[in-house]
C-alpha angles and dihedrals in degrees: 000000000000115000086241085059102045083044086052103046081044086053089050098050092038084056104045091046095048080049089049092050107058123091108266090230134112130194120228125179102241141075135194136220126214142159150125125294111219130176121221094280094051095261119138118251114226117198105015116146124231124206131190129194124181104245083214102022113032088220095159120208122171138183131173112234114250126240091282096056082251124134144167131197104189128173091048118159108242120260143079119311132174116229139221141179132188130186129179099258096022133091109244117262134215142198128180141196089027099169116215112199136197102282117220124209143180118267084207146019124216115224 
């Protein structure tokens, strides 16, 4: 075997194991909420609406829960944000100071 070849089949395996070797994890700059929605016996709430709102921005982001009282905001900005959800029937609620971080996720996934 020619020393270029031995010095391109090296390259190739240097390049797939340094590949290999980093975290398979990006970064991105935003982060998500979700939960369940329950009222005071344990039962799901459908339909309620959430609602978001950047405690130092007022960036504003909503969603409705799903038959199952579940919902999901993603996509958020990071940063602190006050919470609030409203049914029909049901006092408004609020939570502030939810902190929304930076979300990592896989670049890839193994099969």
């Amino acid at each position: 075997m020619h020393r270029s070849q031995k010095f391109h089949q090296f390259f190739i395996l240097a390049l797939l194991s340094f590949g290999l070797s980093i975290p398979a994890l990006a970064q991105s700059d935003r982060g998500a909420i979700a939960g369940t929605v329950l009222d005071s016996s344990g039962g799901t709430v459908q339909g309620a609406e959430i609602t978001a709102t950047g405690a130092n921005t007022g960036a504003v982001y909503k969603t409705i829960t799903s038959d199952t009282g579940a919902y999901q905001i993603p996509n958020m900005q990071v940063g602190v944000y006050n919470i609030t959800v409203s049914a029909p029937g049901f006092k408004k609620s609020e939570q502030t100071g939810v902190v929304v971080q930076i979300k990592l996720r896989p670049l890839w996934t193994s099969p």
